[in-house]
C-alpha positions in Angstrom: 7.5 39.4 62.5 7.6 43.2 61.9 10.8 43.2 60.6 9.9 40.8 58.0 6.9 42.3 57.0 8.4 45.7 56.5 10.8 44.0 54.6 8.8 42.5 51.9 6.9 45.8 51.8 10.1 47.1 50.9 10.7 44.3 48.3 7.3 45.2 47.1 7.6 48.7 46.6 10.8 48.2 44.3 8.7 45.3 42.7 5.9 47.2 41.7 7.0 50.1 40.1 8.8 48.1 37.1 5.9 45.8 37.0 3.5 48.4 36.3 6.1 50.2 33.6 5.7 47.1 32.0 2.3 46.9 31.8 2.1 49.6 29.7 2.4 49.1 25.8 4.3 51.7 24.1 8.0 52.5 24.3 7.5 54.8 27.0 7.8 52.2 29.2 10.8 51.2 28.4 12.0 54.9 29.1 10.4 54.4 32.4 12.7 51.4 33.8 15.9 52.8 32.6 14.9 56.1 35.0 13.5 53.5 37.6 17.6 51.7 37.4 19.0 55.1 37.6 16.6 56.2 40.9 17.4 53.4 42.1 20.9 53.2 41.9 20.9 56.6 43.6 19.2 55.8 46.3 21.0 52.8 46.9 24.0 53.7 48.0 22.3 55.9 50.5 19.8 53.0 51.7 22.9 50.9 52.5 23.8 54.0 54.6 20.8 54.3 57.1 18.8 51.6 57.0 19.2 47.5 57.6 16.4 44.7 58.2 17.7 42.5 60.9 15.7 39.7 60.2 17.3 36.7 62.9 20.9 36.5 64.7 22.5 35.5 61.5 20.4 37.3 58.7 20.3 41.2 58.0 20.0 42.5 54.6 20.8 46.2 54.1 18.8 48.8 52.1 21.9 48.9 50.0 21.4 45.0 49.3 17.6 45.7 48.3 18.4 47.7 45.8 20.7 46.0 44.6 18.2 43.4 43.7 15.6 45.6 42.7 18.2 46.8 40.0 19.1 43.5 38.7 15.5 42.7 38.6 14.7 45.9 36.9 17.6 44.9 34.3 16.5 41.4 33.8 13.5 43.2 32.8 14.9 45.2 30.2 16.8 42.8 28.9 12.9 40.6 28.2 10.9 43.6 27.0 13.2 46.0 24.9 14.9 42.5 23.2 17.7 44.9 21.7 21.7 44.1 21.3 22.0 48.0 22.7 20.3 47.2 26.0 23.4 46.3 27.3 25.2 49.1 26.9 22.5 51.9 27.9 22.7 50.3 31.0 26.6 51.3 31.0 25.1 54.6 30.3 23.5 54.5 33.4 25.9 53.3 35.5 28.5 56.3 34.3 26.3 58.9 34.6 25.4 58.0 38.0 28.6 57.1 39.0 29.7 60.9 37.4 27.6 62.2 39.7 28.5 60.4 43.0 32.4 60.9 41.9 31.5 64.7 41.7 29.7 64.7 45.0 31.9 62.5 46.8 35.1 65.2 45.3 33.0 68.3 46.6 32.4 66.6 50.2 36.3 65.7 50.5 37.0 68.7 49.5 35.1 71.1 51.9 35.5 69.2 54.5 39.4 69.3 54.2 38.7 72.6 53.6 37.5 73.5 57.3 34.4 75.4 55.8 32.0 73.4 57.4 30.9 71.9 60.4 31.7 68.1 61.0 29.9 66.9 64.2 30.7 63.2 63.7 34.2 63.8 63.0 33.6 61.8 59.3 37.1 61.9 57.5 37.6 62.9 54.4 39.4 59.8 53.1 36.0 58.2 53.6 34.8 59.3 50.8 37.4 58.5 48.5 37.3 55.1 49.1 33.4 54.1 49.2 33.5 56.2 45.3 36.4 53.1 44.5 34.0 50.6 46.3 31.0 51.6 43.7 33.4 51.4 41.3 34.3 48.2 41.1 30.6 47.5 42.6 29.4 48.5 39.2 32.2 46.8 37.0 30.9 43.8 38.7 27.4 44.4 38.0 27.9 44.8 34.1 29.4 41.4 34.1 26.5 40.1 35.8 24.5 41.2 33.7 26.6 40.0 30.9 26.6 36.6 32.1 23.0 37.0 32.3 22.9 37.9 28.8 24.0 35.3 27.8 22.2 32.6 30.1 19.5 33.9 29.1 19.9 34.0 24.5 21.8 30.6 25.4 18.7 28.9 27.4 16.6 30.3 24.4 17.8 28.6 21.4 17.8 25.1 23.1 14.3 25.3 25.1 11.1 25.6 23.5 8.4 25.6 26.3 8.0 29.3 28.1 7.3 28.1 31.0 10.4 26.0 31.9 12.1 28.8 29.6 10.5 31.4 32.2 12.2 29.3 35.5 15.5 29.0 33.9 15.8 32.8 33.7 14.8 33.3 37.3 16.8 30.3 38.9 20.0 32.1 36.9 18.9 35.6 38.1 18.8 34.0 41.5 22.1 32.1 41.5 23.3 35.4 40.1 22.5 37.2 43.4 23.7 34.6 45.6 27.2 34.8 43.5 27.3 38.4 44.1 27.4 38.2 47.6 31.1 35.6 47.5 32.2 37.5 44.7 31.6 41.6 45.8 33.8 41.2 49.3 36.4 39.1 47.5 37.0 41.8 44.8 37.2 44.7 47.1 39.1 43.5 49.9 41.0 40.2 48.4 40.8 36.5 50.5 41.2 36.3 53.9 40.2 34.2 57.1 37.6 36.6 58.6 36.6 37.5 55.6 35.5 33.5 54.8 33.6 33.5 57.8 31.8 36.9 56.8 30.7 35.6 53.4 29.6 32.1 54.9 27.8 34.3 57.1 26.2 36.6 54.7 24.9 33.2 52.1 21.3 33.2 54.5 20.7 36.4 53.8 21.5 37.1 49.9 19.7 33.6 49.3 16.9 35.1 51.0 17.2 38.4 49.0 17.9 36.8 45.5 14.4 34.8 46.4 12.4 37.9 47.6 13.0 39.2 44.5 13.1 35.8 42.3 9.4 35.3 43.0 7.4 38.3 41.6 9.9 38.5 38.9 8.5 34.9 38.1 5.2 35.7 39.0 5.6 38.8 36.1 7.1 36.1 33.8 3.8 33.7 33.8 1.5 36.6 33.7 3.4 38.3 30.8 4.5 35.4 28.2 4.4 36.8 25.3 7.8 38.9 26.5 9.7 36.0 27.2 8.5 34.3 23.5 9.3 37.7 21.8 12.9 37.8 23.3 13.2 34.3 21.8 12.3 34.9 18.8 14.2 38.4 18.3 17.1 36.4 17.4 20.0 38.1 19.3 23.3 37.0 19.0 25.5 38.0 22.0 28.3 38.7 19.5 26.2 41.4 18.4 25.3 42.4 22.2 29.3 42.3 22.6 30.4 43.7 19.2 28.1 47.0 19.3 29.5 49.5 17.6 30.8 52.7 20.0 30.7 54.8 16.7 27.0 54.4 16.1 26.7 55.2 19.7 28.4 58.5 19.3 26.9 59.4 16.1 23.2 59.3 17.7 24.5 61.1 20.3 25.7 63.9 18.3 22.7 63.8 16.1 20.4 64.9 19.5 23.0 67.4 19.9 22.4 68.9 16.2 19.1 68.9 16.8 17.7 71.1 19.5 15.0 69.9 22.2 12.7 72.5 20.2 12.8 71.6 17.0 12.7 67.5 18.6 9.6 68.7 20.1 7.9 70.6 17.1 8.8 67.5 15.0 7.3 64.9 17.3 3.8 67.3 17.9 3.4 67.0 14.1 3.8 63.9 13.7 1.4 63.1 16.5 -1.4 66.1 16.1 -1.0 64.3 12.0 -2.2 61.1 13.8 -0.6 59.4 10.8 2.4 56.9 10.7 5.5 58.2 8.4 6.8 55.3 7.1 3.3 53.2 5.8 0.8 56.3 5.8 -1.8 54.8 7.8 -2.8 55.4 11.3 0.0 55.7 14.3 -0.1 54.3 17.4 -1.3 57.8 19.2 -4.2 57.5 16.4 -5.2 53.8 17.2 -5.3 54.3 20.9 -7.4 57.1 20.4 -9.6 55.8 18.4 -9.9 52.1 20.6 -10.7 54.2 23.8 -13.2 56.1 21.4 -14.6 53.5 20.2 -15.2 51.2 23.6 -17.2 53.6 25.5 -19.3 54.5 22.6 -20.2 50.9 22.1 -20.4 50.5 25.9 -23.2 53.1 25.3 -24.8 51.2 23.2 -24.3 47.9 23.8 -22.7 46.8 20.4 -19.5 44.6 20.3 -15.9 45.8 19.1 -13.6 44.0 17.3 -9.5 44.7 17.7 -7.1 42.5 15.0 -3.7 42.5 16.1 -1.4 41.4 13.2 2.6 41.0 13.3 4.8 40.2 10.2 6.5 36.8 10.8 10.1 36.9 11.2 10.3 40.4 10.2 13.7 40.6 12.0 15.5 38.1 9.6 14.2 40.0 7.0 15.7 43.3 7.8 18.9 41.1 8.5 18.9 39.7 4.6 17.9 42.6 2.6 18.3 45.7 5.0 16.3 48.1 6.6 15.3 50.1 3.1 13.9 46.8 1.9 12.5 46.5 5.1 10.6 49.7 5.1 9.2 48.9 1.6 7.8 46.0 2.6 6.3 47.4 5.5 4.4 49.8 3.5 3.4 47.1 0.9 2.1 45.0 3.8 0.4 48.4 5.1 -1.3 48.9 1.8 -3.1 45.6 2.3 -4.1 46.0 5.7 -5.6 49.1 4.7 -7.7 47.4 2.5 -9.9 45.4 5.5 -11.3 49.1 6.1 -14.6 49.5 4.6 -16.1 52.1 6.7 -15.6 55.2 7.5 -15.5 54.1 11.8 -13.0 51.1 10.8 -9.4 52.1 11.6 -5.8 50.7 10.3 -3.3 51.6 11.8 1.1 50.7 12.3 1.0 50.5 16.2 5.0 49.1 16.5 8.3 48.1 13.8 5.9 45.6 12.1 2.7 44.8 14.0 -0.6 46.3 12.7 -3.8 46.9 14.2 -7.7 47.0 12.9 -10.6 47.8 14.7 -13.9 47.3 13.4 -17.2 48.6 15.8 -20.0 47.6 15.5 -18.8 44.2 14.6 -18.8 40.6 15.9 -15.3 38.4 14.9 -17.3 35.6 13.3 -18.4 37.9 10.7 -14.8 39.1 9.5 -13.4 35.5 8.5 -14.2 35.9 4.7 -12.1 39.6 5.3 -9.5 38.2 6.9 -8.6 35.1 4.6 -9.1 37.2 1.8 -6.2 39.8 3.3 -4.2 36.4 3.8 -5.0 35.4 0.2 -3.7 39.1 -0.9 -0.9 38.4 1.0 0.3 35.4 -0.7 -0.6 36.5 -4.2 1.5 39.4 -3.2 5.0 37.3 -3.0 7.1 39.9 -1.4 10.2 37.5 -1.2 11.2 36.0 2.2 13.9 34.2 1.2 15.3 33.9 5.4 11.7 33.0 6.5 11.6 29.4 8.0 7.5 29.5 7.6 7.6 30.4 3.6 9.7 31.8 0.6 7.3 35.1 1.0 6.1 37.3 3.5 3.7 35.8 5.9 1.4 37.3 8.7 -0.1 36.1 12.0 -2.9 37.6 13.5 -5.1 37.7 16.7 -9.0 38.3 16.8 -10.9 39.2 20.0 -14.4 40.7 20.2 -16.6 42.0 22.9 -19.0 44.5 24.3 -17.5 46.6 26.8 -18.8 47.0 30.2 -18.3 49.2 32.9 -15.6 46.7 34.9 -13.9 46.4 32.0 -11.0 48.6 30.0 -10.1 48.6 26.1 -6.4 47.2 27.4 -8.3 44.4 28.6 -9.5 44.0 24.7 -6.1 44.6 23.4 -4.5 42.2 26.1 -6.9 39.3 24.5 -6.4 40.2 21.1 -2.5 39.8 21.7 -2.8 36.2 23.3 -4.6 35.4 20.6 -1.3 36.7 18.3 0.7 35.0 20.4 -1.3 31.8 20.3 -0.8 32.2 16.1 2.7 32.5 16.0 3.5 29.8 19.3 1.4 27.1 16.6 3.1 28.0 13.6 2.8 31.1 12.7 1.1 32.5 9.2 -2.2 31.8 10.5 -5.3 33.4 12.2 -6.6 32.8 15.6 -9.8 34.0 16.7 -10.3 32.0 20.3 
């Protein structure tokens, strides 16, 4: 019963760490799992080293196993909340840089130690380390087609299912079988088909089925909870081809461009733009100046007792717009939508503000959502007299907006995310009934 317990501790701690980078809304944490995959990969091919869970006579699972899953977990994550063709290969990215460092490591330890220069007490050989480096190489080849396959599971499930939830337990039941696979498929690949080995992999099924499961659970639990990834990776249109067909040149030009560019001047650039509290490309608020100003704004009307009102607005099917008339197209019609937005301000406390690629924010204090109907269908009505041709847009031939509503006077067991987190339900409630419509409960 120990065992068992320590090992779903273990499962937990690997769980919790992506869960919470999820939880937070900027791109930062995104930023946060890719260094959470490469920890963990890391670590995981020391876990494998000194430390197993023997759970009954024919079940034990090795750290290594763990995190294992916890990195195809963490991926599967990625995948849901970045929704980008280059997710794919930044993981690559993090498999050859990790990979670069083992090989070094593993090249400096055969090395000494054929050497004579240090002391080996166990006797290890150094062909030992030649051969586990070849082992995680071909561990990770097989990863990346897991993942992969995964990828496309997962964009294939999406344009044929409509309901979230049964979307939701598709993606874990492939995650799962995915783990299960890995366990017939790893052993065969390294060491080819043989008798004992058969009997090893029958033997090992109990214990990856109970891993893939460990870790199929919360990862469902985190899809129920957080919906609104699963229906934005749906709707962000990816075509595997594109997942498949990145280019390596575009790749390479970014990386050179950080190269041009020293860490300073990044830095100076970036403090600018955020002591500025401005966004670039619409000249409204940014997201550093809307979070500010939220946080602001609660506890002063926790103070006094007065209700806040956060709008949350996203342009519909902005992503087949940037696909028919291009990104510079794109930006102008983000800025002509901005101009609009700004126009709900009519005090000096209200705020506007560009808070991702095309979702807007407003708060008003002081303000019940009843009371900002006339506002809102007016900004709807300047919308549509507006016409900014949306020729790709299944909703309209223009531009069209949905937008979430949620009001409230703060307490002290409550947190402005809490506001923000009902405002967006309330977006995603607008664009699961139709989009181009407001939804204020």
């Amino acid at each position: 019963m120990k065992t068992l317990l320590a090992f779903e501790i273990n499962v937990l701690i690997y769980f919790v760490i992506p869960f919470l980078a999820c939880s937070v809304y900027n791109k930062s944490r995104v930023d946060a799992l890719y260094n959470y995959l490469t920890a963990v990969l890391l670590w995981g091919g020391f876990a494998g080293a000194i430390y197993s869970f023997k759970l009954s006579d024919e079940i034990t699972i090795s750290g290594g196993n763990i995190a294992y899953g916890a990195f195809m977990m963490t991926a599967v994550l990625l995948i849901l909340t970045e929704r980008s063709r280059t997710t794919f290969f930044k993981i690559i990215r993090v498999l050859l840089g990790v990979d670069a460092v083992v090989f070094i490591g593993f090249c400096f330890m055969t090395a000494i130690f054929k050497m004579g220069v240090t002391v080996n007490p166990l006797g290890v050989p150094p062909e030992l380390f030649h051969t586990s480096f070849w082992i995680l190489v071909f561990g990770g080849i097989l990863i990346l087609c897991e993942i992969l396959t995964l990828y496309f599971v997962f964009l294939h499930l999406g344009t044929r299912i409509n309901d979230i939830t049964l979307l939701s337990i598709l993606y874990v039941l492939a995650f799962t079988v995915m783990l299960i696979l890995d366990g017939i498929l790893f052993p065969i690949l390294v060491f080819g088909m043989h008798n004992d080995l058969e009997h090893t992999i029958i033997g090992d099924l109990p214990g990856k089925s109970l891993l893939a499961v460990s870790f199929a659970v919360p990862l469902l639990i985190y899809l129920f909870i957080n919906r609104n990834d699963v229906e934005n990776f749906k709707d962000a249109n990816i075509k595997l081809r594109d997942v498949v067909n990145y280019r390596f040149e575009l790749l390479i030009h970014r990386m050179h461009a950080y190269e041009v560019n020293s860490e300073l001047q990044q830095r100076k650039i970036k403090q600018l733009i955020d002591i500025s509290g401005t966004d670039t490309l619409t000249g409204i608020a940014n997201r550093r100046k809307f979070e500010e100003t939220l946080n602001r704004e609660w506890f002063r009307a926790q103070r006094t007792q007065r209700p806040v009102t956060l709008i949350i607005g996203d342009v519909d099917h902005f992503k087949y717009y940037n696909d028919t008339y291009g990104h510079p197209q794109g930006d102008a019609c983000l800025r002509q939508v901005a101009a609009l937005w700004q126009q709900m301000v009519k005090r000096s406390t209200d705020l506007a503000a560009r808070i991702g690629g095309e979702e807007f924010a407003l708060i008003i204090p002081d303000t019940e959502a009843s009371t900002l109907t006339g506002t809102l269908q007016q900004f709807m009505l300047d919308l549509e007299k507006a016409a900014i041709t949306h020729q790709s847009s299944p909703i309209a031939p223009f531009v069209t907006m949905s937008i979430g509503v949620a009001s409230c006077i703060p307490s002290s067991d409550k947190t402005p995310l809490e506001l923000y987190k009902l405002a967006d339900k309330r977006l995603y409630q607008a664009k699961h009934s139709g989009r181009n419509r407001i939804v204020y409960e």
